[in-house]
VOSE-674944 format. One record per residue: residue in three letters; x, y, z of N, C-alpha, C in turn. Coordinates in steps of 0.2 Angstrom, whole numbers, padded with zeros to 4 digits, always signed. Layout:
N
ALAXYZXYZXYZ
...
***
This chain:
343
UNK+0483+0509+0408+0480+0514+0413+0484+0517+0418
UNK+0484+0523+0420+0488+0526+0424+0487+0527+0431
UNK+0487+0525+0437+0486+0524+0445+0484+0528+0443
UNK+0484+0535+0440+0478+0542+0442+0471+0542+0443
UNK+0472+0537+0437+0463+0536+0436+0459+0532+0441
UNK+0465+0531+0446+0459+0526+0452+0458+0530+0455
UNK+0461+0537+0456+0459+0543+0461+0452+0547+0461
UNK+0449+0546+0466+0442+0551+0465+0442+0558+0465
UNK+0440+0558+0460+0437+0568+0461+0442+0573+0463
UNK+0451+0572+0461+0455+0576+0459+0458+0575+0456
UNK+0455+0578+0451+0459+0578+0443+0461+0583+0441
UNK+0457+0590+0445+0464+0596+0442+0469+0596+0446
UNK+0468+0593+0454+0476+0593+0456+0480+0591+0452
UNK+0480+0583+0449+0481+0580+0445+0485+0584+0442
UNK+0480+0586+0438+0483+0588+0430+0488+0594+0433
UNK+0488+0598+0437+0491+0604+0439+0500+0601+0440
UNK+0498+0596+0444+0506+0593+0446+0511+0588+0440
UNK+0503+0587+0436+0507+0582+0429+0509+0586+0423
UNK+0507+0593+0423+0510+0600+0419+0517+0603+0420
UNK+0518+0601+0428+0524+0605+0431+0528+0598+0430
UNK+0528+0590+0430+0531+0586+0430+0534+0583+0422
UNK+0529+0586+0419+0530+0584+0411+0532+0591+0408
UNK+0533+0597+0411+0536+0604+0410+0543+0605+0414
UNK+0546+0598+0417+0550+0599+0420+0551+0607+0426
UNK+0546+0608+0428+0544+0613+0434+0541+0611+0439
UNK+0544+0604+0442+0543+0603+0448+0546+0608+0453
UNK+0543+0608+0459+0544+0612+0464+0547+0608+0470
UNK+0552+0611+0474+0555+0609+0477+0552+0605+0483
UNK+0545+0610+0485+0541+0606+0490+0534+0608+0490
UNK+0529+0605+0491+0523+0607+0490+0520+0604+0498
UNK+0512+0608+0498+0508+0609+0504+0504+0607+0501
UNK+0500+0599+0501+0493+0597+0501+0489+0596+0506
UNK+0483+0603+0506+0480+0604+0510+0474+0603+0511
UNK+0468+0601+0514+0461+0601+0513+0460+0596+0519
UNK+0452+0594+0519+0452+0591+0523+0452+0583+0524
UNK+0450+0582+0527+0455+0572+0530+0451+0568+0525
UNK+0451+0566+0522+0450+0558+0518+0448+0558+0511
UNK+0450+0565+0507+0448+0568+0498+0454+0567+0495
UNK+0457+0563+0499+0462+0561+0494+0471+0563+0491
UNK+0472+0566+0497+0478+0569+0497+0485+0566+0497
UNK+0484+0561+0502+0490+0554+0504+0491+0552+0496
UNK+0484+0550+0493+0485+0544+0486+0487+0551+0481
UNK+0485+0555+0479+0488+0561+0477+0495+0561+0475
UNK+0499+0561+0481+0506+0564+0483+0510+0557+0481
UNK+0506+0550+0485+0509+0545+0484+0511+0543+0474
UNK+0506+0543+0474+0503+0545+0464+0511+0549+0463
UNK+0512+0554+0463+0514+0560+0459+0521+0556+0462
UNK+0522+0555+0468+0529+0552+0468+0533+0545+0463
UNK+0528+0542+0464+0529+0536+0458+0528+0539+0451
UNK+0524+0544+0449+0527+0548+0441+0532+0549+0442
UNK+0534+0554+0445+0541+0557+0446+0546+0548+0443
UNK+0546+0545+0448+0551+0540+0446+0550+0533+0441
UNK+0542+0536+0439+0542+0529+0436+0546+0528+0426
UNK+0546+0522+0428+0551+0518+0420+0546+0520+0414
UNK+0540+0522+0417+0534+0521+0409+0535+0529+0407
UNK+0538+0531+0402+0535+0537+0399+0529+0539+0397
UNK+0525+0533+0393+0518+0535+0392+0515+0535+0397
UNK+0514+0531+0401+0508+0529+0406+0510+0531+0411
UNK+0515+0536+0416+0517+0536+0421+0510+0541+0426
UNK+0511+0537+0432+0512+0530+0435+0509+0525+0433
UNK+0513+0521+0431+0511+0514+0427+0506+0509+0434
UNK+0510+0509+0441+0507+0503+0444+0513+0496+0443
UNK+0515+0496+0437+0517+0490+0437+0525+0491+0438
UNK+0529+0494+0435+0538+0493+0433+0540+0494+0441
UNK+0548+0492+0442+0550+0490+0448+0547+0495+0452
UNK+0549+0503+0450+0550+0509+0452+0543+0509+0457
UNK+0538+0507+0453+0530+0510+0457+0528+0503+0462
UNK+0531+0498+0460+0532+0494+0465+0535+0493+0471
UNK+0539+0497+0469+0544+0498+0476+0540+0503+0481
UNK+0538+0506+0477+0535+0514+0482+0530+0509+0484
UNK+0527+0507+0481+0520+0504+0485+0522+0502+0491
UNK+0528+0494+0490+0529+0491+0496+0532+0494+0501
UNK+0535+0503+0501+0540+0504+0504+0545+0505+0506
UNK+0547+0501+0503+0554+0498+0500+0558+0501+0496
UNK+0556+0509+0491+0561+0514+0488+0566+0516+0491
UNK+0572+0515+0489+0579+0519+0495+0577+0525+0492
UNK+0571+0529+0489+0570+0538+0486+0565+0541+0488
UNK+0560+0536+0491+0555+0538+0492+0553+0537+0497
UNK+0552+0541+0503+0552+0540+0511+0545+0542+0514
UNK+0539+0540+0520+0535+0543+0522+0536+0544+0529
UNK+0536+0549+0530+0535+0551+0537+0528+0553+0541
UNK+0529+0551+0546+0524+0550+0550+0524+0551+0557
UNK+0519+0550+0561+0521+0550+0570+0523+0544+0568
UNK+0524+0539+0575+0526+0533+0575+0519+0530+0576
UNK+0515+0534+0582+0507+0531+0581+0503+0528+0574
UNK+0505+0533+0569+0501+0532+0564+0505+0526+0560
UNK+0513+0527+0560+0516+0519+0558+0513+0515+0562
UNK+0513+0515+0566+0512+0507+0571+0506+0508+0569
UNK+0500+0511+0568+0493+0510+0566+0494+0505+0559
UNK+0497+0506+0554+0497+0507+0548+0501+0499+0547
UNK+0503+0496+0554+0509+0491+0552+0515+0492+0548
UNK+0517+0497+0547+0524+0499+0545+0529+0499+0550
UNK+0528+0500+0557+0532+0497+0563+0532+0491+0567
UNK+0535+0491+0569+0533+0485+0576+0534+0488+0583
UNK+0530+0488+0588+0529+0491+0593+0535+0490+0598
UNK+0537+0494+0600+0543+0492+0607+0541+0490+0614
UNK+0542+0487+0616+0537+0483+0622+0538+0488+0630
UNK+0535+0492+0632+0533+0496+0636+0535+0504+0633
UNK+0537+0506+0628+0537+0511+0625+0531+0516+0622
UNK+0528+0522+0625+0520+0523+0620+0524+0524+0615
UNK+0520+0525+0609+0521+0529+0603+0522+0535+0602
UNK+0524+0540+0600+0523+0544+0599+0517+0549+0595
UNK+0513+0549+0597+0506+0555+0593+0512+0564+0588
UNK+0516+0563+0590+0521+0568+0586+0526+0565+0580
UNK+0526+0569+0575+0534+0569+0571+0540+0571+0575
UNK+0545+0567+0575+0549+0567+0579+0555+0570+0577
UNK+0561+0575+0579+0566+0577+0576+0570+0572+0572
UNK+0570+0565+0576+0574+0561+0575+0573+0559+0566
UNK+0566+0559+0565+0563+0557+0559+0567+0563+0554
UNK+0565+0567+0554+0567+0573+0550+0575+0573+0551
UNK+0578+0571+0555+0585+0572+0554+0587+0565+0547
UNK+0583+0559+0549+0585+0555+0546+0585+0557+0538
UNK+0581+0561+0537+0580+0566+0528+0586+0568+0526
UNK+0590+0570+0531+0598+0574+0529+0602+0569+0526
UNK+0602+0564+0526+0606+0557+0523+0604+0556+0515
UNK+0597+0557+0515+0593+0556+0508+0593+0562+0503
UNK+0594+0567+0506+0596+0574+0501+0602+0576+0501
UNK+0607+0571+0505+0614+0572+0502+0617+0568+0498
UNK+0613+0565+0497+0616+0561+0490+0611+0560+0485
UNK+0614+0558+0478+0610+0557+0472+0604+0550+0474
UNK+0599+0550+0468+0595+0544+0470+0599+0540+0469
UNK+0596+0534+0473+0602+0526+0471+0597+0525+0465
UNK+0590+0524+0465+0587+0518+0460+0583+0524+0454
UNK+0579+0529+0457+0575+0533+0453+0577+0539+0451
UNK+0575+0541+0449+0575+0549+0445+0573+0555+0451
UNK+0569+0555+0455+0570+0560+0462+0570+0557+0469
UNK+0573+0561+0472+0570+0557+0478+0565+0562+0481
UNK+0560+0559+0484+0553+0561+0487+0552+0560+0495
UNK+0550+0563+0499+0549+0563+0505+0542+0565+0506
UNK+0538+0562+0507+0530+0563+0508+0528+0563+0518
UNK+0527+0568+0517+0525+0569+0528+0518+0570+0529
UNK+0516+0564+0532+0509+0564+0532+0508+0567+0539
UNK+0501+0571+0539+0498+0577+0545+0505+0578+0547
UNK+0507+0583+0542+0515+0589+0545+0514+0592+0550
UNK+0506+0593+0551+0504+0597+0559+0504+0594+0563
UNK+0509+0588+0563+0511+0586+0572+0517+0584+0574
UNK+0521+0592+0568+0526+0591+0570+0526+0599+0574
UNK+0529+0599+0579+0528+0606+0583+0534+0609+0581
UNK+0533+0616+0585+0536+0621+0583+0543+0620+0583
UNK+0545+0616+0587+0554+0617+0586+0555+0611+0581
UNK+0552+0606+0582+0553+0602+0574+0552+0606+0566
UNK+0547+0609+0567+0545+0615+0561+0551+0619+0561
UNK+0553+0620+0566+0560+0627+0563+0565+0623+0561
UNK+0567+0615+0564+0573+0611+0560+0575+0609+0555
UNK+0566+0609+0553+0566+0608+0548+0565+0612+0541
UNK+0566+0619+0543+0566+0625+0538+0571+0623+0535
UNK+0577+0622+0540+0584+0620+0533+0581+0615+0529
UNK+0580+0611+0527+0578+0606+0523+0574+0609+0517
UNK+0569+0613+0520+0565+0617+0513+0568+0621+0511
UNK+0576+0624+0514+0577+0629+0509+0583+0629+0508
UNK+0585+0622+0508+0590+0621+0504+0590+0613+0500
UNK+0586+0614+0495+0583+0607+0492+0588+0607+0486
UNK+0589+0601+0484+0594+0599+0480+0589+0599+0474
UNK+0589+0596+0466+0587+0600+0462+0584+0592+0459
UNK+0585+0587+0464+0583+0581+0460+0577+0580+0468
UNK+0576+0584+0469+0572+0582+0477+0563+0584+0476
UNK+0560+0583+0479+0552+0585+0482+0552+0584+0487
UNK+0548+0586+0491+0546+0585+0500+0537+0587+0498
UNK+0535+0583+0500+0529+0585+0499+0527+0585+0506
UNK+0521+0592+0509+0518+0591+0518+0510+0589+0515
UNK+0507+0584+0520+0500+0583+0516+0498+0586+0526
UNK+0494+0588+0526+0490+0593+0533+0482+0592+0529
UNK+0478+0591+0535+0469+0596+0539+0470+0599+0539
UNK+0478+0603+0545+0476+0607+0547+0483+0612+0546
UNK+0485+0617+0538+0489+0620+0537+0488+0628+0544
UNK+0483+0629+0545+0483+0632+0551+0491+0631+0556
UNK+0493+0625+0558+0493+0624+0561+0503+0625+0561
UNK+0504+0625+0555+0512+0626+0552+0515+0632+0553
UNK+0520+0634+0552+0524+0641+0553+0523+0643+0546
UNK+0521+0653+0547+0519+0654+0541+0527+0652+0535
UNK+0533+0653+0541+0539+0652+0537+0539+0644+0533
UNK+0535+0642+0536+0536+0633+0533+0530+0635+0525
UNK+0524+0638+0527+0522+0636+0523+0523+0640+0517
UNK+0526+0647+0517+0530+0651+0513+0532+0647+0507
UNK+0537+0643+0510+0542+0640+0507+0539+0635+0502
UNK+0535+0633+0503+0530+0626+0498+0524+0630+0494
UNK+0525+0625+0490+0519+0628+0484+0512+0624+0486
UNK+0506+0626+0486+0499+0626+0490+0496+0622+0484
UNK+0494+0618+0485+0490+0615+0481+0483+0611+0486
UNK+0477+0616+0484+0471+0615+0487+0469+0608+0488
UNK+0465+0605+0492+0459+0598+0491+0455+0599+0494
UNK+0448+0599+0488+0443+0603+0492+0438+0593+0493
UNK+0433+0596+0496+0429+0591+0498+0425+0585+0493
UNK+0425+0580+0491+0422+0576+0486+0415+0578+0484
UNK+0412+0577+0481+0403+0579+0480+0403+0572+0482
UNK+0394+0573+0485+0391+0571+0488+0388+0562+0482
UNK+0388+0565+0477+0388+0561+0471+0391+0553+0468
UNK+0399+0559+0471+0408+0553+0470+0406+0549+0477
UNK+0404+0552+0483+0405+0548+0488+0400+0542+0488
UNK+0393+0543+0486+0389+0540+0485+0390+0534+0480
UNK+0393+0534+0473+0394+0530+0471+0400+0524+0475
UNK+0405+0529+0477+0412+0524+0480+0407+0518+0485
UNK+0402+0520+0491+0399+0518+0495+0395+0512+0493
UNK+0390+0513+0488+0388+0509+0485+0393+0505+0480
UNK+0397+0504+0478+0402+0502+0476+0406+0497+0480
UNK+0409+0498+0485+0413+0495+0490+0408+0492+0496
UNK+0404+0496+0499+0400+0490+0503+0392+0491+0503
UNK+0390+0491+0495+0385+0488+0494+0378+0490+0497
UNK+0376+0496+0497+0371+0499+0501+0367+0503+0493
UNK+0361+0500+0497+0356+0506+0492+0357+0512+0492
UNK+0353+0516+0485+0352+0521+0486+0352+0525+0491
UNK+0346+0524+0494+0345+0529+0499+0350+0530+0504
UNK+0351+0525+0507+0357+0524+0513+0364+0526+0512
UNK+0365+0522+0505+0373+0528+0503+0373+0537+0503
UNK+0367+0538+0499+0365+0545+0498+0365+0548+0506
UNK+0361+0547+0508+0362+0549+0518+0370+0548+0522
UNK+0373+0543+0520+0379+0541+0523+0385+0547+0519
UNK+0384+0548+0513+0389+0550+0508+0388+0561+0511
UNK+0383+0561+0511+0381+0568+0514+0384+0569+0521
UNK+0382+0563+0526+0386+0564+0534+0394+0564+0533
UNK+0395+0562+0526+0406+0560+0527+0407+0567+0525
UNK+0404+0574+0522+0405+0581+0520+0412+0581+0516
UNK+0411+0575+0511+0414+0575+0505+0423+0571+0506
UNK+0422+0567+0512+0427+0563+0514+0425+0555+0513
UNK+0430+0552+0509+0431+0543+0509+0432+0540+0516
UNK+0437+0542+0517+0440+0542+0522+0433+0542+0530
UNK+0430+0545+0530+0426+0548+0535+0417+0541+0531
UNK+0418+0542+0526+0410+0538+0522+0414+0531+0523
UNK+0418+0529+0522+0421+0522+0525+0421+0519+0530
UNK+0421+0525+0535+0421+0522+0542+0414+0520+0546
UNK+0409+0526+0544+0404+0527+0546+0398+0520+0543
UNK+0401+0518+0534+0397+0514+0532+0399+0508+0535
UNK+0404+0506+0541+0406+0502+0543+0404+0500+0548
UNK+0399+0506+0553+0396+0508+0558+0389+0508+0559
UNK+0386+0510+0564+0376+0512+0562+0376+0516+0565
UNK+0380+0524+0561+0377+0531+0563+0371+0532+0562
UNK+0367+0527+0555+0361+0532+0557+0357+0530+0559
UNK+0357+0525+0565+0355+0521+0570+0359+0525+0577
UNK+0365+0527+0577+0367+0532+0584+0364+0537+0583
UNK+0362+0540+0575+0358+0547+0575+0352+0548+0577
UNK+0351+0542+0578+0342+0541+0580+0343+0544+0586
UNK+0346+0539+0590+0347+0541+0598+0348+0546+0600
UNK+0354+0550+0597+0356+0555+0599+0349+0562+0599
UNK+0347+0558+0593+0341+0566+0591+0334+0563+0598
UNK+0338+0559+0597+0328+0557+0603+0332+0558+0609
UNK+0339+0558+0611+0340+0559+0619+0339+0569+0618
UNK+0342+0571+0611+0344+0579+0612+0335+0581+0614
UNK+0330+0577+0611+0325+0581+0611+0321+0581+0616
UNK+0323+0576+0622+0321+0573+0629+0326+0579+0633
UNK+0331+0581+0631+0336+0586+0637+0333+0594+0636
UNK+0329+0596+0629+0327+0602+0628+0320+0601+0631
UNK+0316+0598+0632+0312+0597+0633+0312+0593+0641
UNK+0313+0591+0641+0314+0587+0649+0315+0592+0654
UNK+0319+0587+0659+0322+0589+0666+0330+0591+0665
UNK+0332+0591+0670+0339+0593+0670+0342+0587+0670
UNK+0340+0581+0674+0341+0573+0673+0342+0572+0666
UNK+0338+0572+0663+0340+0573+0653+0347+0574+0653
UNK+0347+0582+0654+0354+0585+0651+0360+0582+0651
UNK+0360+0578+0659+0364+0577+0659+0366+0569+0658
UNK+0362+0565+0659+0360+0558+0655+0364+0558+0649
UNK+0361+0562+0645+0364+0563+0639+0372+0566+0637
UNK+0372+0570+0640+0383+0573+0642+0385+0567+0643
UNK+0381+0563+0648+0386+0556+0650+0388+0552+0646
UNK+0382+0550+0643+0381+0545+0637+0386+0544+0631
UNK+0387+0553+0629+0392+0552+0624+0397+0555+0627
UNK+0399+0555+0632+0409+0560+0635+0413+0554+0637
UNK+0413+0549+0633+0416+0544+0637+0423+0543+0632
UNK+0424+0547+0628+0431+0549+0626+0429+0557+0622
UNK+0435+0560+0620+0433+0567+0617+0431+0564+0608
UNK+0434+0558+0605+0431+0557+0599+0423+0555+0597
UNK+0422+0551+0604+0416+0549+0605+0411+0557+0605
UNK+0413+0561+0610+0411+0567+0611+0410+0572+0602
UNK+0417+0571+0601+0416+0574+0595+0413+0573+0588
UNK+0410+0565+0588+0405+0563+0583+0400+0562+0585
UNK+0397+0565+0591+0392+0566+0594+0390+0573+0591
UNK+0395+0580+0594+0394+0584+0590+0393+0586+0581
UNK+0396+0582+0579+0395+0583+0572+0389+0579+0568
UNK+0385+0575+0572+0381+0573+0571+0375+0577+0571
UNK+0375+0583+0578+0371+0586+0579+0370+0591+0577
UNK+0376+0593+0573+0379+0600+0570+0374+0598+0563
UNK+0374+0595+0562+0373+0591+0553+0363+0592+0554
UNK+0362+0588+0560+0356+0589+0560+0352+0596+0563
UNK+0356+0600+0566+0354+0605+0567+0352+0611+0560
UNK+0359+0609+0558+0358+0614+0550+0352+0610+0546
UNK+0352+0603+0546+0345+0602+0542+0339+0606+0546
UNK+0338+0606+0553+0333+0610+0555+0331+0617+0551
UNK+0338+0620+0551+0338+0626+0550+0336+0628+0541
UNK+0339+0624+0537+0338+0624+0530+0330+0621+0529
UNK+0328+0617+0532+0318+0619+0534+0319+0624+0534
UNK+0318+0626+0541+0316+0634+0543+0315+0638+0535
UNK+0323+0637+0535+0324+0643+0529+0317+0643+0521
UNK+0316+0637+0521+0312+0633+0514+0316+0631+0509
UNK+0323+0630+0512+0328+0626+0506+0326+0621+0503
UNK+0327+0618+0498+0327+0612+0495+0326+0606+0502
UNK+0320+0603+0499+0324+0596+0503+0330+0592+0500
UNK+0331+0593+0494+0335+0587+0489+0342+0592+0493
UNK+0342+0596+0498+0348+0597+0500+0349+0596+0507
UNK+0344+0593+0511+0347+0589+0515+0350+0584+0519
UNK+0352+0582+0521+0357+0575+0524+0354+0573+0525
UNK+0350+0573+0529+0347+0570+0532+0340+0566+0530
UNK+0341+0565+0523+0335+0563+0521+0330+0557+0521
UNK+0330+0552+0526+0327+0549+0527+0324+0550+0532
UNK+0326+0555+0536+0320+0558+0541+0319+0566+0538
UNK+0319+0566+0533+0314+0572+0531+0307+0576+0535
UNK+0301+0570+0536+0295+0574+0540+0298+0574+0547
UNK+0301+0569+0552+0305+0572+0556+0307+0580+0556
UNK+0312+0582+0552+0316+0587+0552+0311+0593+0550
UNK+0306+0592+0546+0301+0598+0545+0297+0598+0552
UNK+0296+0591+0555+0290+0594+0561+0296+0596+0567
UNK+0300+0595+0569+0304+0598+0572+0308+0606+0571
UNK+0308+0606+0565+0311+0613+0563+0305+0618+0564
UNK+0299+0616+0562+0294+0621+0564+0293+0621+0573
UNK+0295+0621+0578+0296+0623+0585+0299+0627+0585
UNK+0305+0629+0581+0311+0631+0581+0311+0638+0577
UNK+0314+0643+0580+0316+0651+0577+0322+0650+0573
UNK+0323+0651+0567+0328+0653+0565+0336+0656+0565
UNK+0336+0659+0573+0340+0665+0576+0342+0659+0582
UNK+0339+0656+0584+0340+0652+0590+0342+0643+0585
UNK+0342+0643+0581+0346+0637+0577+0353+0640+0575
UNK+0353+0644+0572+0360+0648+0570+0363+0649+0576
UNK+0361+0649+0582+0365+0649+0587+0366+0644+0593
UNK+0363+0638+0588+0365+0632+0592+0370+0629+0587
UNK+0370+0629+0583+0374+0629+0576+0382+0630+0580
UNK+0382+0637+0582+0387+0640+0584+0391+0637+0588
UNK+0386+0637+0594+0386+0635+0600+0392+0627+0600
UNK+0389+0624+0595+0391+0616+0595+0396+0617+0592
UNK+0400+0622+0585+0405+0624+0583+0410+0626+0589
UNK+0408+0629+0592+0411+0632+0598+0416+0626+0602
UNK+0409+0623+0605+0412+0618+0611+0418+0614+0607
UNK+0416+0608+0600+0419+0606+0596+0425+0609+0597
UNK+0428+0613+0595+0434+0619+0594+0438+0615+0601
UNK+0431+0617+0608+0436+0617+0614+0440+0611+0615
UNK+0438+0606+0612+0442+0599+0614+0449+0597+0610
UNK+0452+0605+0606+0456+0607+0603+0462+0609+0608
UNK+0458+0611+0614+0462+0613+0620+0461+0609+0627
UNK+0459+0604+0625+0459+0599+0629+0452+0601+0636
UNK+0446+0603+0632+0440+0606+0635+0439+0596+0638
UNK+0437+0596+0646+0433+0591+0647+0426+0589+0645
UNK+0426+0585+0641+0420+0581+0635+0413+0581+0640
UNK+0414+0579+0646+0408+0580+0650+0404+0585+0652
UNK+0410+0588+0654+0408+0597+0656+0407+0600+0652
UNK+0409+0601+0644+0409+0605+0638+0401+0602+0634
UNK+0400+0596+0634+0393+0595+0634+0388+0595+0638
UNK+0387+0598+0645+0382+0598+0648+0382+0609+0647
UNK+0387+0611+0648+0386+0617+0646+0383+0620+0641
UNK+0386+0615+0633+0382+0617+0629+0374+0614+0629
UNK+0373+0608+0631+0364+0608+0631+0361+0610+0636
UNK+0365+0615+0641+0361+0617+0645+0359+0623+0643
UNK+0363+0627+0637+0364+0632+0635+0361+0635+0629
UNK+0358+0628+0626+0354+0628+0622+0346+0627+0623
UNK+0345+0625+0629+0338+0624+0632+0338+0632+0631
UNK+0341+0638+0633+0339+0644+0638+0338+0648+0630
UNK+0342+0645+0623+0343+0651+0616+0335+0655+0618
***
């Protein structure tokens, strides 16, 4: 059996890179983009252990030295780069003792590549550089690293995995072949959930909907009690529209006590707000997220204008956005619910 087949719910990527790799039409460097937790790391990691691995029929076998090495890390071919935050998250580093880490890709990282594409592989058949969230290398890292993408030796890949291709020089992304990941269905995440930590139907079903087609994201949350913080947040949001201004602002408090906090507050509300709005409209229920509070979401939705949900929809898009620019999480949520009493 081939590592491929443990990957969810990207099989034409798959197959798209295993055409170019068994067509000898690898490309020099490729962009896997979409959003965070659908599988693009195990994707890239996959295709680099094909690339070098000893199994002709089964590649990536999992087993021969080649894909064993990549796994531990330990390939002199196969490199991943990363901030050092996310090393030292992932135990791949050890921490320097009064050093922060850096939240950035660091020149120094990227220089280290010039050693690796100046010479032939030592152990495998390509050598691969895998750059996880390339969007946190900034702009003058980005232009240093132009030479690297366009002067790629013929035994080489450099793969960039990004959320946020936005985020790249159109000259970086030019230079790489784009290879989409789009969101999981609601289906695949549902079973992984119930498969891994053992939740019923219903509860996977509602959890697997709040992840919007992310593992990564339906992992974290089934580790959690969103839809016990979803309670609250919908009972405190309906006491701020409805209340005093001591509401509104109870509630800004409550959840601004980091911008992540803040931000999966937002998304929370964002989720619920569209359930309102898909009532409103007379959608499907079999299409809401929110399924466990269904009559909830119909007696609520009916107070509600259609024109004034779409624009609290917006509204919460909006704010979200601003903590992209370092918007204060307490003042960006008291503006928007006070903003939303007035649609």
């Amino acid at each position: 059996m081939s590592l491929y087949d443990d990957i969810i719910g990207q099989k034409r990527q798959i197959e798209q890179l295993e055409r170019a790799r068994r067509g000898g039409r690898v490309a020099h460097a490729y962009l896997f983009f979409g959003p965070a937790g659908v599988g693009k790391e195990r994707v890239a990691l996959a295709f680099a252990k094909a690339l070098n691995c000893e199994s002709e029929e089964n590649a990536p076998c999992g087993e021969c030295q080649s894909c064993e090495k990549i796994k531990k890390r330990v390939h002199p071919d196969v490199r991943l780069v990363a901030s050092e935050q996310e090393l030292l998250d992932r135990g791949l580093i050890e921490p320097e003792k009064g050093v922060r880490p850096s939240a950035q890709i660091k020149n120094a990282q990227l220089q280290e590549l010039s050693d690796l594409f100046r010479h032939r592989p030592y152990l495998g058949r390509w050598k691969v550089v895998v750059v996880i969230d390339a969007d946190l290398m900034n702009a003058n890292s980005q232009n240093r690293f132009l030479k690297t993408l366009e002067e790629p030796s013929a035994d080489s890949a450099i793969i960039l995995v990004t959320a946020h291709p936005e985020a790249l020089l159109p000259t970086v992304r030019s230079r790489c072949q784009a290879l989409a990941f789009g969101p999981l269905s609601t289906d695949l995440v549902s079973e992984f959930l119930k498969q891994e930590h053992a939740l019923d139907e219903e509860r996977a079903r509602v959890l697997a909907a709040m992840a919007q087609g992310s593992l990564q994201r339906a992992d974290a949350i089934a580790k959690g009690d969103v839809l016990e913080e979803r309670d609250g947040l919908v009972a405190g949001f309906s006491r701020a529209l409805g209340g005093d201004l001591a509401d509104v602002l109870a509630l800004a408090e409550e959840y601004s006590k980091g911008r992540d906090q803040a931000q999966d507050a937002l998304n929370l509300l964002e989720i619920w707000c569209r359930d309102l709005l898909f009532c409103k409209l007379g959608v499907s229920a079999k299409l809401l997220v929110n399924q466990d509070r269904r009559e909830m979401v119909a007696d609520q939705a009916a107070g509600f204008s259609s024109r004034r949900l779409l624009a609290w929809i917006e509204s919460i898009r909006r704010t979200r956005d601003g903590f992209w620019v370092n918007a204060n999480p307490k003042m960006a949520l008291e503006s928007l619910l006070l903003g939303m009493r007035t649609y």
